[in-house]
C-alpha positions in Angstrom: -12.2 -37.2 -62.1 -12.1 -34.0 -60.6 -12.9 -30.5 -63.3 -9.7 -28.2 -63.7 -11.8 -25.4 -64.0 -14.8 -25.8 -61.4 -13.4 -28.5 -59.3 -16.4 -30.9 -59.6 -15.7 -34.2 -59.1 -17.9 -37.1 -61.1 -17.2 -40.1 -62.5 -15.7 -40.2 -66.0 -18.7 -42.1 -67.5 -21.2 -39.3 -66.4 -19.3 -36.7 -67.9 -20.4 -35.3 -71.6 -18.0 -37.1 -74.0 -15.9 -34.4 -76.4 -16.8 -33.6 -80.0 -17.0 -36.9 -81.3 -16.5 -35.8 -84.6 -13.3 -33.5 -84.1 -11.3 -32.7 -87.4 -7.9 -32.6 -85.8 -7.6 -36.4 -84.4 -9.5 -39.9 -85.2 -11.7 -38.4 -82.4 -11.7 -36.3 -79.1 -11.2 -37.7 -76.1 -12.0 -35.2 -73.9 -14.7 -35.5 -71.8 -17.1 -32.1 -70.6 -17.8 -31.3 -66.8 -21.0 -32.2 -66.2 -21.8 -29.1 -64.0 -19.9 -26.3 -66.4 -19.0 -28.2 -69.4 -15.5 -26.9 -69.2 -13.4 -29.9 -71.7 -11.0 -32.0 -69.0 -8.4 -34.5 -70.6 -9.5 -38.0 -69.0 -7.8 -39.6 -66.4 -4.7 -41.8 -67.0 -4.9 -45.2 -66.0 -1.9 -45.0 -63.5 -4.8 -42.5 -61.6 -7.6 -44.7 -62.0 -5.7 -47.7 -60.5 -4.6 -45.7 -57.8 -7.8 -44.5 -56.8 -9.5 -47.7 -57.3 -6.2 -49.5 -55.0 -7.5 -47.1 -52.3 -11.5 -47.5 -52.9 -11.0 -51.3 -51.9 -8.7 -50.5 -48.5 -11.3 -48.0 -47.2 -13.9 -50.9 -47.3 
């Protein structure tokens, strides 16, 4: 996933998982930029397939 504020791009699992404990839902799913810790919304699955339908044609 790519940060909407910096631009970094990481993996979703390496990014700093949202305030687990967030009063306004059953819990945040927003995950923190690793690099500026900026709160990104996480990708949909419609991107992740994508990206992982173009991972396997580049190998």
């Amino acid at each position: 996933m790519r940060c909407g504020f910096c631009g970094y791009e990481f993996k979703e699992e390496e990014g700093i998982q949202g305030c687990k404990n967030c009063p306004m839902t059953s819990g945040c799913k927003m995950v923190k930029c690793p690099r500026c810790n900026y709160e990104n919304a996480p990708e949909p699955l419609l991107v992740k397939g994508i990206k992982k339908l173009f991972k396997k044609k580049e190998h």
